[in-house]
N, C-alpha and C positions, 0 to 999 in steps of 0.2 A: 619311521624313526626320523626324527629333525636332524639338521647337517649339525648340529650344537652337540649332540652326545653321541655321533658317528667316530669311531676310533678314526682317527686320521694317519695315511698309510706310511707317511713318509717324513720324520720329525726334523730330519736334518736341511729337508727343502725348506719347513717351514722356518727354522733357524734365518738359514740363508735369509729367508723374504725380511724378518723383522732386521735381521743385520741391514741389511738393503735401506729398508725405511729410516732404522734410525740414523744411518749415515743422510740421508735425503736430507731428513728433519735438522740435524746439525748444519749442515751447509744452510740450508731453508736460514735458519735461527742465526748462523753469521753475517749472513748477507742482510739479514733485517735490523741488525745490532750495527753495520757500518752505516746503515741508513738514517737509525736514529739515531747515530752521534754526530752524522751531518745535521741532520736537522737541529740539535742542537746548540751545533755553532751558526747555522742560519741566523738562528731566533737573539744568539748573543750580539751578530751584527748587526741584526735591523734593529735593535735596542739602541744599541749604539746610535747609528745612522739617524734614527725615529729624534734621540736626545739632543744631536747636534743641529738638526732640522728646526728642533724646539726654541733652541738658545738662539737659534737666528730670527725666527717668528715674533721673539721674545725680546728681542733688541729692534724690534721694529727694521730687520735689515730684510732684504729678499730672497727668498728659499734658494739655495743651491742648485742647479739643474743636475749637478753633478751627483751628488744626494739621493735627489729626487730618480736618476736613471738607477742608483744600484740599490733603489729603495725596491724600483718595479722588479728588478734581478732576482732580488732574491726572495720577492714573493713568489716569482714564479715558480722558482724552483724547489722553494718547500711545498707546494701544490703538487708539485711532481712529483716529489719524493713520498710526499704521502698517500698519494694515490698508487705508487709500487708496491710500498708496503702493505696497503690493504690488498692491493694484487695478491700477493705473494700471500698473506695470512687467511682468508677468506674468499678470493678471490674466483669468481663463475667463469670458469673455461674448459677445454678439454683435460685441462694437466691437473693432477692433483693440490689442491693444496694446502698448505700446514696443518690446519686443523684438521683436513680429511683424511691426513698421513699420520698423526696422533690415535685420532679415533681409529683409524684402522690397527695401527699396531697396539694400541692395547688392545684391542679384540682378541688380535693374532696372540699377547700374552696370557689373556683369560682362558680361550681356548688350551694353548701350552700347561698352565696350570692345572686346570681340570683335568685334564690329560695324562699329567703325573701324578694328581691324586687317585687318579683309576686304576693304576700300574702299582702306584705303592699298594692299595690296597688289594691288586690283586697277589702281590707276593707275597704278603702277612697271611692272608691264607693259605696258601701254599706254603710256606715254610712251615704252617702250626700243621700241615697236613703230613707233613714228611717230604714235602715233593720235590724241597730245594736243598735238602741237606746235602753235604757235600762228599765229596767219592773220599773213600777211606784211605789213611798210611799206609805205603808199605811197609811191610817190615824191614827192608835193608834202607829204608830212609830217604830213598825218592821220592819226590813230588806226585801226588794222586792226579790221576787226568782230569782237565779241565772241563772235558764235554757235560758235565754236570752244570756249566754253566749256564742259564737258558736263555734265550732269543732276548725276549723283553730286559735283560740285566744289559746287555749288548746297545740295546737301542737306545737306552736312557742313558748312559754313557755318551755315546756318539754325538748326541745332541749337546752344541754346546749352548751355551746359557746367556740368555740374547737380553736386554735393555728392558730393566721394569718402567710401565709407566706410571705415573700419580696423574692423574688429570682433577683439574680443579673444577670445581662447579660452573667458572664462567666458559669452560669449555668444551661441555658436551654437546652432544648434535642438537638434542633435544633446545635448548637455552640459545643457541647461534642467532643471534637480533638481524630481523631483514637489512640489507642492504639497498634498495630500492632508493633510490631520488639522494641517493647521499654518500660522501666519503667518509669510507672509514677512517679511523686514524690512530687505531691501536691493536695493539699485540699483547696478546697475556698469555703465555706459556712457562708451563713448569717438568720438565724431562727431565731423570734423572736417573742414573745406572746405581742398580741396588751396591752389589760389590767392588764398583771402580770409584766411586763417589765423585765423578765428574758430573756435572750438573749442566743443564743448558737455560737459565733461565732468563727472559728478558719481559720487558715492560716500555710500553712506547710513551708514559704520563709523559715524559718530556716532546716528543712530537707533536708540532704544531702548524696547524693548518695554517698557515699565511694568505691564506685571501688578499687578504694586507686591505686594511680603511684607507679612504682617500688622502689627501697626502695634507689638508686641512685638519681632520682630526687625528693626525697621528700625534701632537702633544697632548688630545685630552686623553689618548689610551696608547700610552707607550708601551704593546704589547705585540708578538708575532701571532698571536692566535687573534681569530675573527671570531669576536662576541656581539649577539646584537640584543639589542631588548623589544619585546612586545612595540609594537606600533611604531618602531623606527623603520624610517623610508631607507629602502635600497631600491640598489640594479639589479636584476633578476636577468643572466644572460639565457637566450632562450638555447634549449637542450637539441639543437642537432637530429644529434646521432638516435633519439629515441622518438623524434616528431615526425607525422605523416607527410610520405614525400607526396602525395597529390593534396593536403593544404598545409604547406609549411608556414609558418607565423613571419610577418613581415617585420622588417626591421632588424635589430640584434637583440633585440631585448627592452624589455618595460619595466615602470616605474611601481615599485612595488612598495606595499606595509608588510612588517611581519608581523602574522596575525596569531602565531605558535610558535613554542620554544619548546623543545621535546629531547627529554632528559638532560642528563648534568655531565658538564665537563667533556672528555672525550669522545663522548657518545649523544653530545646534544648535535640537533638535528634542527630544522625551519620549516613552518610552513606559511608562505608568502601570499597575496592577495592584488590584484592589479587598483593599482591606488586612485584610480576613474571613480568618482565619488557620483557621476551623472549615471540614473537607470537602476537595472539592477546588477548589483557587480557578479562577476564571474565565480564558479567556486575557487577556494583556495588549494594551493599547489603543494605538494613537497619539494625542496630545493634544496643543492647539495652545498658546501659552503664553496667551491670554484665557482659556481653561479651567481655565486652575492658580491654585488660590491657597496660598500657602506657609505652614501648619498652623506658630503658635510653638511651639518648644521649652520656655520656661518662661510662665506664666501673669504672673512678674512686670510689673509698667509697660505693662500694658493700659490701653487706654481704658475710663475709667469706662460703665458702662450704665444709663440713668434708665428710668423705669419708661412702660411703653407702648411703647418701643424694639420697631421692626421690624427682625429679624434672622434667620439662617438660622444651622439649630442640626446637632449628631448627634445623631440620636434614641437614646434608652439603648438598650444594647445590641442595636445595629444599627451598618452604617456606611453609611446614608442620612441625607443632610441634607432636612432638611424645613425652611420658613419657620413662625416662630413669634413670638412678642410676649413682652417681659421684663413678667413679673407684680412684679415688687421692683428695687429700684435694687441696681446693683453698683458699689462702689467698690471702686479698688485698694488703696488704704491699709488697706481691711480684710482683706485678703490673709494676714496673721499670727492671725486670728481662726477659732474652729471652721467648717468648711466654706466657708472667704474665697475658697477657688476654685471653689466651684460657683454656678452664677448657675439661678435660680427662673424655668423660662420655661414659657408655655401653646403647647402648637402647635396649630397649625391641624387643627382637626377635634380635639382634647383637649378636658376639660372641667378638668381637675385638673395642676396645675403640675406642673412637673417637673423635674429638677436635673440640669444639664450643667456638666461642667468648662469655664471658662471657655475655655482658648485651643481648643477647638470651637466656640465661638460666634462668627460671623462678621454682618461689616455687609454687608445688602442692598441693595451698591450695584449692581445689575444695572440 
């Protein structure tokens, strides 16, 4: 006999468990609901910030440094907030999580149901049988004894009546999209209590990856979400936590194409290419969007560079970035002057300066 049409002994524990979960799931669902109404005013600032950066660009005046610092702020930290969230909704670790504690407690309601259709059905026969009719009146008009009630009427009773679930299609085990090489960055849940009609529903479409583009194009794409297209050059920071410690990749990270764009909107995904156009190139990678950073197009209306500035360069002809220090200040304005787009930087482990086209040179906000 399968554990699925085993009478189950004890109805009131299993009460208790789904009571248990669906408080879980609600906390689970409030704390992902303060997260993505942060993220949503992140994305209203860096709009902000992204426009004013714009009108300066645009005035031919010089980017704000000030700007430019809480430009990097608050990419970080809608990176961060969306990578909890995806913690928290899908998340691979010991603890349960959202979706695992869904799927389980509607299990635990299916079960429930069958359960009661078993017991209803066994009392319709019994009562067509004679088995359950009830102990007769006395004649002086006392109440007939109750012992005529039986076990099963007792127990379905007792159990009280615990949280339906609806789960929607984008939410069964089966349909769950790998996670692999990538941040999640949404939530679609639908809970909802048949007889209290309190609902929990939330949706993360406004949650927005902030990778954040380099601080050049942020007038051609005044947006908090990192979009990139087929064949544009980014940074590919290299992944850590997943690479072999006896050959770890040297540098921070290389110069990539995106050679795939996989799916739409919330759930688009990249797959990068090392942009070494010499040989045969390497196969192409999955990358998550905290990995990317969006390499500008033109060098105009960068952030100025003062001197002693810690940044992460491409080393001359290579496409490994290495961290290194600005030996000389770079202003944009000198941009129309001989070599105005190369910036003087020492790298680490160099003795003797070295000259990077500016929009290769990125801020080490890691």
């Amino acid at each position: 006999m399968s554990a699925r049409n085993r009478a189950r002994a004890n109805p009131n524990q299993d009460a208790d468990e789904e009571r248990r979960l669906w408080k879980e799931i609600k906390d689970k669902a409030k704390d992902v609901d303060v997260m993505v109404a942060r993220s949503n005013d992140i994305g209203h600032e860096i709009l902000k910030a992204e426009t004013q950066q714009a009108a300066l660009l645009d005035a031919d005046k010089p980017s704000d440094p000030v700007l430019d610092e809480l430009l990097e702020k608050l990419y970080r930290e809608n990176v961060k907030i969306c990578e909890e969230v995806s913690q928290i909704v899908e998340g691979k670790s010991n603890d349960t999580n959202l979706l695992d504690s869904i799927n389980i407690l509607a299990g635990l309601r299916e079960a429930s149901q069958e359960h009661a259709a078993q017991m209803q059905a066994s009392q319709s026969h019994r009562s067509a049988s004679g088995k359950l009719s009830r102990a007769p009146k006395k004649v002086s008009g006392k109440p007939g004894s109750a012992i005529a009630v039986t076990t099963e009427e007792i127990d379905d009773t007792s159990a009280a009546p615990s949280p339906r679930i609806n789960l929607g299609p984008r939410l069964t085990a089966k349909e769950k999209t790998s996670r692999s090489g990538s941040i999640a960055t949404t939530r679609e849940a639908s809970v909802k209590i048949e007889d209290g009609a309190e609902s929990v529903a939330s949706s993360a479409d406004g949650t927005s990856t902030a990778a954040g583009p380099s601080k050049g194009s942020s007038s051609n794409r005044p947006s908090n979400r990192l979009v990139l297209r087929l064949n544009e050059v980014v940074f590919c920071r290299h992944d850590m936590k997943s690479a072999n410690p006896k050959n770890l990749p040297e540098g921070e990270g290389i110069l990539c194409r995106v050679t795939a764009v996989i799916g739409e909107g919330k759930q688009r995904r990249y797959e990068v290419q090392d942009a070494d156009t010499l040989g045969e190139p390497p196969p192409p990678q999955r990358a998550s969007v905290a990995q990317l950073l969006q390499i500008p197009e033109s060098n105009k209306g960068l952030q100025d560079l003062p001197a002693k500035k810690q940044v992460i360069a491409q080393y001359p002809d290579t496409t490994t970035f290495y961290k290194a220090e600005v030996s000389e200040p770079w202003k944009a304005k000198d941009i129309a002057n001989d070599k105005g787009i190369m910036v003087r930087l020492i790298f680490q482990e160099d003795v003797e300066a070295r000259e990077v086209e500016r929009r290769f040179v990125l801020l080490d906000g890691k």
